[in-house]
N, C-alpha and C positions, 0 to 999 in steps of 0.2 A: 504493500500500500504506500510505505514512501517514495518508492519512483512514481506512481501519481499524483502526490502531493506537490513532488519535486517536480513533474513537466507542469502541474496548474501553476506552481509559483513561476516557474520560468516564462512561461506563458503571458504572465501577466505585466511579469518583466520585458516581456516582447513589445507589449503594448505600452507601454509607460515611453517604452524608450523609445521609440517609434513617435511618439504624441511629445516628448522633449527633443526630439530629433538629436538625440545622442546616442551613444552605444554606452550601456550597460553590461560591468561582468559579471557573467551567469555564474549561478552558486555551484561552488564544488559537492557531486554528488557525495561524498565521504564525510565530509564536515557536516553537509545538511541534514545525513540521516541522525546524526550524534546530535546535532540541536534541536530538535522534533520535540515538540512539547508534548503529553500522553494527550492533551484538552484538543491539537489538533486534530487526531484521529476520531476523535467522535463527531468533525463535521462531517465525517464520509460513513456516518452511522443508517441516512434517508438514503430512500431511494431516490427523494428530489434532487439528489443531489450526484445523480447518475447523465456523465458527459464523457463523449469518446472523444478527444480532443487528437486521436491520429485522424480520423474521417471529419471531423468539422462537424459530427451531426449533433445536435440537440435531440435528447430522448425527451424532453417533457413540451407540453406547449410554448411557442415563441412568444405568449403572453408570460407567462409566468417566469421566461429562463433570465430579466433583467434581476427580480428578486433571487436567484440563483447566485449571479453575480456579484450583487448585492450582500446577500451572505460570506461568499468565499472570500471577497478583497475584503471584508469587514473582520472575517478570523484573520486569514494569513499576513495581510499586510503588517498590522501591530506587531503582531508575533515576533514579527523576523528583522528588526530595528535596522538589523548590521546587513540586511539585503536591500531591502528596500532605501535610496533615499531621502528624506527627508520632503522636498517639492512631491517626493509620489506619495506621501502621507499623511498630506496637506489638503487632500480632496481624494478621499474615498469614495464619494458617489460620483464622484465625476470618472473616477478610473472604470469601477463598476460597469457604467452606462458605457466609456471605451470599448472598455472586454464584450458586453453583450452587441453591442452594433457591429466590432469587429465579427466575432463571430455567426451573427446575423450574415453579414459579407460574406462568409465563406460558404457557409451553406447556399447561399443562395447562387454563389459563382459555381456549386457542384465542385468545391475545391478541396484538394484533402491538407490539413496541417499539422505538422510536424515540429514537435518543440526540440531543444536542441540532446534533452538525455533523451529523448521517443529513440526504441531500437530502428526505428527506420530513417530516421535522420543518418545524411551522408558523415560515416565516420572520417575519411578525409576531410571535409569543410570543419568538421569538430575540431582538429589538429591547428587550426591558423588561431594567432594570437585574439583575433577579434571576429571570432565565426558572429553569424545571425543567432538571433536566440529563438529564432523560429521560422519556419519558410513555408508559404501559402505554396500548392503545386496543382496546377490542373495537366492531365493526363495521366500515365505512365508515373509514378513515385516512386517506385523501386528502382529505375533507370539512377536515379540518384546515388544509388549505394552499390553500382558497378563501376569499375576501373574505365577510366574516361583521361581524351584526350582533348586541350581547347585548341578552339584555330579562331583565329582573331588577324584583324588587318586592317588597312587603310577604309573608309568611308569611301574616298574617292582613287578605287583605287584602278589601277593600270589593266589591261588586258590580260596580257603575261599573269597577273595576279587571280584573277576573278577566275581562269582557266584552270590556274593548279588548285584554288580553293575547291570549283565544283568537280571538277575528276577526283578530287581527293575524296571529296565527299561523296562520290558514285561507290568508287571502293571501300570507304570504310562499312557503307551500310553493307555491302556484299561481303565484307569479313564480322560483320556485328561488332564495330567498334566507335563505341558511345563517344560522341561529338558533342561540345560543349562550346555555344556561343553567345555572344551578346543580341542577336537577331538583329544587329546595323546593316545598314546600305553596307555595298561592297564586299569584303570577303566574307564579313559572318554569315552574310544571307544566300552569298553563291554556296559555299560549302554545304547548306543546309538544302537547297534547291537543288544541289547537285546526289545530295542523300535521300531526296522524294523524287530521281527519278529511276531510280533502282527496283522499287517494289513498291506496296500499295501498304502492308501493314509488316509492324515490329520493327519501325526503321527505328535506330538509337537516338533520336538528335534531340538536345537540351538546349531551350533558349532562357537564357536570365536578364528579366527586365531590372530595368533600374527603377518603372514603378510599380504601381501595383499592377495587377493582372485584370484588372479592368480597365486599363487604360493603356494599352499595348503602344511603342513607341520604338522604332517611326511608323506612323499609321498606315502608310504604303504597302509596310508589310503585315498586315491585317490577314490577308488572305494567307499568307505562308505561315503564320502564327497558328492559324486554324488548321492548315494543310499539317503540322508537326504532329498537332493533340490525335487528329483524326488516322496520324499511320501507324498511333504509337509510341509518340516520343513525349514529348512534357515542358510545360515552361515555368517559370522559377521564380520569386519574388521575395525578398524580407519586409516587401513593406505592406501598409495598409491597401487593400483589395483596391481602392479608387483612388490612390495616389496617385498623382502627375507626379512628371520627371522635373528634379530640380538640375543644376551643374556639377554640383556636386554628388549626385545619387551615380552618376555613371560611372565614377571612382570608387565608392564605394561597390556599387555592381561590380567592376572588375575585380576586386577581390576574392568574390563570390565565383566567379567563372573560373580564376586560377587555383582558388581553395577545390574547387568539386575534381580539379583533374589530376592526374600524375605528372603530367607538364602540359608546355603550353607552344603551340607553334606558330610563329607568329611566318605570315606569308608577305605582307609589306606593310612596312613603317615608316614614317617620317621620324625624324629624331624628338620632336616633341609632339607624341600623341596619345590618345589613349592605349592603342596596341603596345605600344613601350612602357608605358606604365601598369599594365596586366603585367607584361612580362619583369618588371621590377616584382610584381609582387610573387609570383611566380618565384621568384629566385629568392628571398626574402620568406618565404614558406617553405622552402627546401625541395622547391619540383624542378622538373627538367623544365628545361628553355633549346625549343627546336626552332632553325630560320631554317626560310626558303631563302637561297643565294637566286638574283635577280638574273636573266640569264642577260641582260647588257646593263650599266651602268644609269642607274634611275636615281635622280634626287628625292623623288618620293620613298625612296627606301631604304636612306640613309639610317636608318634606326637600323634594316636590318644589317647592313658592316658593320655597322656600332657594337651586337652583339656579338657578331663573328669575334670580331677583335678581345672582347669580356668572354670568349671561351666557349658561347653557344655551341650546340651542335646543328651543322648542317644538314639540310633535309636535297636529298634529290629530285628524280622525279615523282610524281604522285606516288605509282605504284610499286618503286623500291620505299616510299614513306610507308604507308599501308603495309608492306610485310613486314617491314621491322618494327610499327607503332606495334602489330599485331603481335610479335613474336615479343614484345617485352611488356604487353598487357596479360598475357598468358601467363609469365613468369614468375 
């Protein structure tokens, strides 16, 4: 019963921090079960008080599940002085009424959620210094917690580029190996397009929004966001179901993309873009950092020499990438 005690607090924690637009560190499960008060095990004594918070579903009426809410930030919060801070303990009905509209959201987006000890939450993304403390998923959730590779790249990017992304992405779904992107213009969205035109269902591809999942961004790619859920793959969010994209969400998004994979392969970069700063984090979390070497000398890809020179490894053609991405996701 304390790992449900411990994903409702983190939970709640998700939301707090989310609504202060800070990151919160989630309680160590070890320490949490030794501070467990015996008073809080008797709120999980009702049945009203029965919520599967992996599926997002509310068992009781959606009239009655704010007073649910209600109740639980009312025990846990107090409780736990040294978890929660201080601004979140400052307005318990107003967290309360957070939690239940959040979760209202999810239910109603048919979204599944995943707090960050939920066994189904990606144990790599658990491993980075400042994981989510919870991620909203609609399709495929289990794709999360297989060995994954990101490809990321230019917005605007080159021919040469957009060609190696989608053949890359033909072969990886033809070897079943889970692709991890931001769903941008340019390489995120050829790789991904290039992975729905392989087959029709169980393709791997993971797209992570910077907002929420009802607000999919860039809206161009509306139709390929649907086309992912629809073959079997999944898209990704730590934030609230109807958040917009702020500038700084797409940094923090990249995080997110480099934490879910074993590395990260970036196919072109300029020296200051978001793809270079994936791949910062990327190295920075202890994954591999894979470049496409440009097959002529392109200023748009200056980021990718940059990492040759920092040690990266080089990626050839698509399908010597694919056998070896394959051959060390097996490993």
């Amino acid at each position: 019963m304390s790992i449900q005690i411990l994903n409702f607090t983190t939970a709640i924690l998700h939301v707090a921090s989310q609504h202060l637009n800070r990151w919160i560190r989630p309680p160590d499960p070890t320490v949490f079960a030794a501070s467990l008060s015996p008073d809080i095990f008797g709120l999980w004594g009702g049945e009203h008080l029965d919520l599967d918070l992996q599926s997002g579903q509310l068992s009781e009426p959606l009239s009655a599940s704010q007073n649910f809410w209600r109740e639980v930030v009312s025990t846990l919060v107090p409780a736990m002085p040294e978890i929660f801070p201080p601004k979140i303990r400052s307005d318990l009905d107003g967290l309360a009424r957070l939690c239940y509209e959040f979760f209202c959201e999810v239910r109603q987006a048919s979204a599944t959620y995943l707090a960050i000890w939920d066994e189904g939450y990606p144990a790599l993304l658990r491993q980075i210094v400042d994981p989510p403390l919870g991620l909203t998923v609609t399709g495929d959730a289990t794709l999360l917690c297989r060995p994954s590779v990101a490809v990321v790249g230019s917005r605007f990017a080159a021919n040469w580029a957009i060609d190696w992304a989608s053949e890359f992405g033909r072969l990886a779904t033809a070897a079943d190996i889970p692709v991890v992107s931001g769903g941008a213009y340019g390489c995120d969205a050829a790789v991904h397009t290039g992975m729905l035109t392989t087959q029709f269902d169980r393709v791997p591809a993971l797209a992570v929004f910077a907002g929420g999942l009802g607000m999919p961004y860039p809206r161009h790619n509306i139709r390929l966001f649907e086309d992912i859920v629809a073959s079997g793959g999944c898209l990704v969010s730590e934030r609230f179901i109807g958040a917009g994209c702020r500038p700084h969400d797409f940094l923090a998004r990249n995080r997110i993309i480099s934490g879910l994979s074993l590395g990260t392969i970036i196919v072109q970069a300029a020296e200051r873009s978001g793809a270079m700063v994936t791949a910062r984090f990327a190295g920075d979390q202890g994954r591999e950092v894979w470049v496409v070497r440009p097959p002529y000398s392109d200023v748009r890809a200056a980021g990718n020499e940059a990492l040759v020179t920092d040690g990266a490894l080089v990626l050839g053609r698509p399908v010597d990438a694919a056998l070896e991405l394959a051959a060390a996701l097996m490993s």
